[in-house]
N, C-alpha and C positions, 0 to 999 in steps of 0.2 A: 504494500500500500504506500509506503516511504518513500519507494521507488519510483511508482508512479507518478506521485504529486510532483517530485522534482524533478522527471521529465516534462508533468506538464505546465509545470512552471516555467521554464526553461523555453518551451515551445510558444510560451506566451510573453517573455521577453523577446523571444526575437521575431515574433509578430510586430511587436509594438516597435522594437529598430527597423523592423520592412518599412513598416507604413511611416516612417520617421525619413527615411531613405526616398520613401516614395513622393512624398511632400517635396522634397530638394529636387526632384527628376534626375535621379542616379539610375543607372542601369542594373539591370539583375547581379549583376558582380559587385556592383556598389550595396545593393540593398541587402544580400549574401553576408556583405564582409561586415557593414552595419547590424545586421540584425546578430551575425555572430561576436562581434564586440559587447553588444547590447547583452547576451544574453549570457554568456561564460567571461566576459573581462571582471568583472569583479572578483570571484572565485576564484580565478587564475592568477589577478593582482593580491588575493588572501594566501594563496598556495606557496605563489613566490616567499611574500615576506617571511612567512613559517617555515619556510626550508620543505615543505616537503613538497611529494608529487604532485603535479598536476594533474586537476582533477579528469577532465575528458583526455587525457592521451591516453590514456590506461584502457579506458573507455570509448570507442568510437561512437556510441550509441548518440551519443548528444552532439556531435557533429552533424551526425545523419537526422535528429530532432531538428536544428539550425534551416539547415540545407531545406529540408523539404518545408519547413514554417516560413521560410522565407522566400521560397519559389510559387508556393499556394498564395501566400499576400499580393506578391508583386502579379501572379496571375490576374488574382481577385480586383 
């Protein structure tokens, strides 16, 4: 269930950097690379400081969450 929520947590920040991207008229790789900043840059800025791994490398599942919440928006 844990799981879940923070995939779809996850899938709902980088909606909200799509349509942030979409506003600016960025192309589908601008809105990609926005919505994946939006949605793992914090995480990945807490990971760093702490020294340990980074959370989605380990993991590709939330790249492929990123990728496809942000090709469905800019569809949309």
């Amino acid at each position: 269930m844990i799981e879940a929520l923070d995939l779809f947590g996850t899938g709902v920040f980088a909606v909200s950097g799509a349509l942030t991207a979409g506003r600016k008229q960025m192309d589908i790789f601008g809105a990609t690379v926005v919505a994946m900043a939006t949605a793992v840059g914090g995480g990945t800025i807490r990971d760093l400081l702490l020294g340990g791994p980074v959370f989605w490398v380990g993991r590709p599942v939330y790249l492929l969450v990123v990728v496809i919440a942000a090709v469905v928006t800019f569809a949309y």
